[in-house]
KOLMARSE-20275 format. One line per field, with one value per residue: residue in one letter; x, y, z of N, C-alpha, C in turn; chain; residue number from 1. Coordinates in steps of 0.02 Angstrom, whole numbers, plus 50000, padded with zeros to 5 digits. Each point is the difference from the previous one (the first is absolute). Layout:
# residues N
code (A, ...)
nx (X, ...)
ny (Y, ...)
nz (Z, ...)
cax (X, ...)
cay (Y, ...)
caz (Z, ...)
cx (X, ...)
cy (Y, ...)
cz (Z, ...)
unit (A, ...)
pos (NUM, ...)
//
This chain:
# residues 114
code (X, X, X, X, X, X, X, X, X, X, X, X, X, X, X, X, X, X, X, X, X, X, X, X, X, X, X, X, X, X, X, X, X, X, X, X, X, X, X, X, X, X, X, X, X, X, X, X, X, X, X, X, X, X, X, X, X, X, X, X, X, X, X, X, X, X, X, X, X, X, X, X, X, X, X, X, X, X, X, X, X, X, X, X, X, X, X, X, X, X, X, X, X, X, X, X, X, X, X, X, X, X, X, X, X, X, X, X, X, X, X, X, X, X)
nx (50212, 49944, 49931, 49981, 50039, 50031, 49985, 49992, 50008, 49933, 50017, 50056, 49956, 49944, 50064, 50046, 49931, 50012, 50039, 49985, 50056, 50007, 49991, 50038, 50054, 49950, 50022, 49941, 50030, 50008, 50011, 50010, 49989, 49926, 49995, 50023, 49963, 49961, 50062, 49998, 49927, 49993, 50023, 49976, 49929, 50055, 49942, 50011, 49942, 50022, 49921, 50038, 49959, 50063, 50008, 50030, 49994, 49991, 49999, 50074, 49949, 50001, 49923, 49984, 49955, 49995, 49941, 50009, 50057, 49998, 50045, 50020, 50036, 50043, 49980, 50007, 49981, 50058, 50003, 50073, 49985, 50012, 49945, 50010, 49942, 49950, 49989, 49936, 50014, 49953, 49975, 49945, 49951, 49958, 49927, 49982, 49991, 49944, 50011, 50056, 49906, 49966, 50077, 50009, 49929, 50018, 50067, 49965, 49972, 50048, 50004, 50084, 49964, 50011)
ny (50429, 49976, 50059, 50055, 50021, 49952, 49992, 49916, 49983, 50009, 50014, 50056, 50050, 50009, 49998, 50045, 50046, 49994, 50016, 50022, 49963, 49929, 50045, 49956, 50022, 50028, 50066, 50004, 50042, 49992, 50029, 49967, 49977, 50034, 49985, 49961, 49988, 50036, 50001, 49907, 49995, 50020, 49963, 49939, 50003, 50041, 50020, 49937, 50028, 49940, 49983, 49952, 49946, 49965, 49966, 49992, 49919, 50003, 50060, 50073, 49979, 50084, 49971, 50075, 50036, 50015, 49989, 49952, 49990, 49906, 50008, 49978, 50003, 49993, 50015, 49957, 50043, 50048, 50042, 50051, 50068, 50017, 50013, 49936, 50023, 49939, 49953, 50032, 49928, 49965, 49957, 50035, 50029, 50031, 50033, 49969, 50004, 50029, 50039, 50031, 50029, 50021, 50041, 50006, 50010, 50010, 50021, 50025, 50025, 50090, 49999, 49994, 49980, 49948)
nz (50395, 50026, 49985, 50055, 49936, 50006, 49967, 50039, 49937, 50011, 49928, 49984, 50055, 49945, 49934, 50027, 50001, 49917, 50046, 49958, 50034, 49983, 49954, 50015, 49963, 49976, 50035, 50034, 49996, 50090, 50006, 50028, 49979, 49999, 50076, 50026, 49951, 50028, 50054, 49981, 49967, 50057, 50010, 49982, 49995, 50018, 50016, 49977, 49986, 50012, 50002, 50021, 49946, 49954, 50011, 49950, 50022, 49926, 50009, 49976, 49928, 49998, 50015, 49983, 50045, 49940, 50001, 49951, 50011, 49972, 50016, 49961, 50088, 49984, 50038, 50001, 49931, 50041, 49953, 50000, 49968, 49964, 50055, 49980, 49963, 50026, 49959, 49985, 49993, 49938, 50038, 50025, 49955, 50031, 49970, 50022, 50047, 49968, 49975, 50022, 50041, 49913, 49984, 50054, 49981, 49942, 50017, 50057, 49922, 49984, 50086, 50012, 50028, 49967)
cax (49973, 49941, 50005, 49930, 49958, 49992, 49955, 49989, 49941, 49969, 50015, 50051, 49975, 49971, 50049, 50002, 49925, 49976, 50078, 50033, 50056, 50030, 49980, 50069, 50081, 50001, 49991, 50000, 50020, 49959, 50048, 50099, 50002, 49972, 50044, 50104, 50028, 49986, 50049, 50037, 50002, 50021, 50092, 50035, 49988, 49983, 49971, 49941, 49965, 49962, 50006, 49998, 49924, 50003, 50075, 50016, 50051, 50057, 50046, 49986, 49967, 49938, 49962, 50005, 49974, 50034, 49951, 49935, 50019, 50061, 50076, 50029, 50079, 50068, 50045, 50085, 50035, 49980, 50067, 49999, 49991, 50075, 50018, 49995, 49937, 49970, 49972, 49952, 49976, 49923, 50006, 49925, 49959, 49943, 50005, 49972, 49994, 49942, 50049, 50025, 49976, 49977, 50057, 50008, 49955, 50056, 50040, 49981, 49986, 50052, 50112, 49991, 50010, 50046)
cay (49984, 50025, 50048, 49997, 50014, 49946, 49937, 49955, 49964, 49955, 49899, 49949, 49974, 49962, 49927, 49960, 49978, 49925, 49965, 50005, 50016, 49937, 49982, 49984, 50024, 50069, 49985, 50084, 50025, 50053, 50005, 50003, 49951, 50052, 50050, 49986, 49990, 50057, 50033, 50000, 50057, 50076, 49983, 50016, 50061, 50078, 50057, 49975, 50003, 49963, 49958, 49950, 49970, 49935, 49948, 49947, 49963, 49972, 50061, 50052, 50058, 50010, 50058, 50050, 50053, 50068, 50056, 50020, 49910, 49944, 49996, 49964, 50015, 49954, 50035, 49942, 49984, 50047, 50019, 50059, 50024, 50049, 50060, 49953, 49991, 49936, 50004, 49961, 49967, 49984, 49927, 50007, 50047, 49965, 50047, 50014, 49920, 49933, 49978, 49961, 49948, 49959, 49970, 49955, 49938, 49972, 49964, 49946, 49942, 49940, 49973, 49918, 49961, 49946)
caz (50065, 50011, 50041, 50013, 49948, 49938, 50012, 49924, 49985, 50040, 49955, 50049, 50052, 49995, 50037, 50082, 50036, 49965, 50011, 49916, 50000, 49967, 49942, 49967, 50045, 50035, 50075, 50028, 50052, 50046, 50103, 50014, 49935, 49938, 50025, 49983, 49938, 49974, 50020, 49941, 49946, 50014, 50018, 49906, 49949, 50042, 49977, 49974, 50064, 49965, 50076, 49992, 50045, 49996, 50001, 49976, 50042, 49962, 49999, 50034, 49971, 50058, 49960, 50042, 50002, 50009, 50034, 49942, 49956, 50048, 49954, 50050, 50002, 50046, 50043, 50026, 49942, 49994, 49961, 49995, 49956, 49972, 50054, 50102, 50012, 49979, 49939, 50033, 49939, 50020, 49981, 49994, 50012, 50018, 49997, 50085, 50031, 49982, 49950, 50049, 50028, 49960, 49967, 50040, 50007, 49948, 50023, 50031, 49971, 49944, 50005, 49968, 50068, 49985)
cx (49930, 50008, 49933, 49976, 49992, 49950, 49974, 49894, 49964, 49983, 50063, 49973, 49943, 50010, 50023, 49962, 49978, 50051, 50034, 50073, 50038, 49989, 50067, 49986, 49980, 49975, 49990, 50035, 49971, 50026, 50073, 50028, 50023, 50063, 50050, 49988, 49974, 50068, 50054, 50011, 49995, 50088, 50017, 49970, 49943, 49959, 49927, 49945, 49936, 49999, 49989, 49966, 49999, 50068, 49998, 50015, 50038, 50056, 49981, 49941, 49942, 49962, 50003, 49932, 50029, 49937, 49967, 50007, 50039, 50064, 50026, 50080, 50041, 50043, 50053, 50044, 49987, 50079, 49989, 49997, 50085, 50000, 49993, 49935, 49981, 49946, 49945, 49945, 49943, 50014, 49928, 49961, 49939, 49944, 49938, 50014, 49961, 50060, 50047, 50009, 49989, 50056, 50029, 49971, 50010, 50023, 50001, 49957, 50042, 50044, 49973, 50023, 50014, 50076)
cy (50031, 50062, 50005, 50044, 49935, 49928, 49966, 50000, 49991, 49907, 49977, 49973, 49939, 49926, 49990, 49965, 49931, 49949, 49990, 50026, 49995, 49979, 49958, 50004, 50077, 49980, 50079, 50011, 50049, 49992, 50016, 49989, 50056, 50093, 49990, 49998, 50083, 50033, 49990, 50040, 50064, 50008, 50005, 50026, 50049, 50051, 49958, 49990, 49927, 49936, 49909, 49961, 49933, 49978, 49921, 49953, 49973, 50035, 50054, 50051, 49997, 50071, 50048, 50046, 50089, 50053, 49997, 49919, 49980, 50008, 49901, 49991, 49943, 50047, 49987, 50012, 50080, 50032, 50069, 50028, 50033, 50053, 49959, 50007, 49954, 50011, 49975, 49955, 49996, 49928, 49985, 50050, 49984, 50066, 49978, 49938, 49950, 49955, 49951, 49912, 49928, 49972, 49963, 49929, 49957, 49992, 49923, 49944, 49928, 49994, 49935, 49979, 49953, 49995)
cz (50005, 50046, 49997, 49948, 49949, 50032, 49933, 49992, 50031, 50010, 50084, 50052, 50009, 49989, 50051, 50027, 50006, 49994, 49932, 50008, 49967, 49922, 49977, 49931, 50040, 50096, 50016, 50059, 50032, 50069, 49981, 49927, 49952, 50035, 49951, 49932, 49979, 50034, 49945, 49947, 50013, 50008, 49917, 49961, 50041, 49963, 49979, 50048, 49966, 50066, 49959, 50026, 49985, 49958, 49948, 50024, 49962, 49958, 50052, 50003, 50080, 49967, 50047, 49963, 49976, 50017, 49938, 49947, 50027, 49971, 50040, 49937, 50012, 50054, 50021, 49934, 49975, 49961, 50002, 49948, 49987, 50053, 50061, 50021, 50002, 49945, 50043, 49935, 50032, 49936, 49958, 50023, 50023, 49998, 50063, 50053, 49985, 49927, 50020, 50032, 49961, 49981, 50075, 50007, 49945, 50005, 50059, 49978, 49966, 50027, 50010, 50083, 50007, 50034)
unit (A, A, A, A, A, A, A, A, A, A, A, A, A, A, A, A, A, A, A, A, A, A, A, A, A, A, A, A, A, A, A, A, A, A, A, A, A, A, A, A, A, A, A, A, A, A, A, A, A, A, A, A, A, A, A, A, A, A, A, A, A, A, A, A, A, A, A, A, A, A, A, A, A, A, A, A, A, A, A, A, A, A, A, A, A, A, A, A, A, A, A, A, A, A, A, A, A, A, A, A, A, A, A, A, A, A, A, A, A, A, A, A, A, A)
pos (1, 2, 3, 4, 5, 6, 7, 8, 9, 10, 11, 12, 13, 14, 15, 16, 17, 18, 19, 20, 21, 22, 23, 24, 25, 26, 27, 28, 29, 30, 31, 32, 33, 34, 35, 36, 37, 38, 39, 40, 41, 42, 43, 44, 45, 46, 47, 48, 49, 50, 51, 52, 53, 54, 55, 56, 57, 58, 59, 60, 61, 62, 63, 64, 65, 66, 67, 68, 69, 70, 71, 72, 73, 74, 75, 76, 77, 78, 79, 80, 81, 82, 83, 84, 85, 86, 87, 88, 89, 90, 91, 92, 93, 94, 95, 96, 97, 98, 99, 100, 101, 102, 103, 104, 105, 106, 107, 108, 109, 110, 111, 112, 113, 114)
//
């Protein structure tokens, strides 16, 4: 969940700005949206202090902010460890948001919208 010590990118805001929401399949999230899915992953994987800034529409994976690179997760596809811990996977690494941004914009090159 965000706290008033964590904050994204300045890249995140500047998309908003430029209404850059919608890269399909990726979608940023911000308001209610970006709330509830950051309570989600505070509910199943607890302790991770990592804020979520965009959403797949053709799966679960959603990229998240950990305060220095993008992880993006399946949070809906979460398994315990041998102590009932949740395993917290990383689906993709990202080592800043501009990164990120470029592998998103690829993608929105190549889905197939058909």
């Amino acid at each position: 969940m965000l706290t008033e010590n964590q904050s994204l990118p300045a890249l995140y805001a500047h998309m908003i700005e430029c209404g850059i929401i919608d890269l399909h399949p990726w979608f940023l999230l911000h308001g209610e949206t970006q709330t509830r899915r950051a309570q989600h992953i505070g509910k199943v994987l607890p302790g991770w202090e990592i804020i979520p800034f965009a959403r797949r529409t053709d799966d679960d994976d959603v990229a998240c902010w950990t305060g220095s690179k993008v992880v993006v997760i399946d949070d809906w596809d979460v398994w315990p460890d041998e102590n009932g811990m949740p395993i917290r996977r990383v689906g993709r690494e990202y080592s800043s948001m501009e990164e990120w941004f470029l592998a998103a914009a690829r993608d929105f090159i190549e889905f197939d919208w058909s």
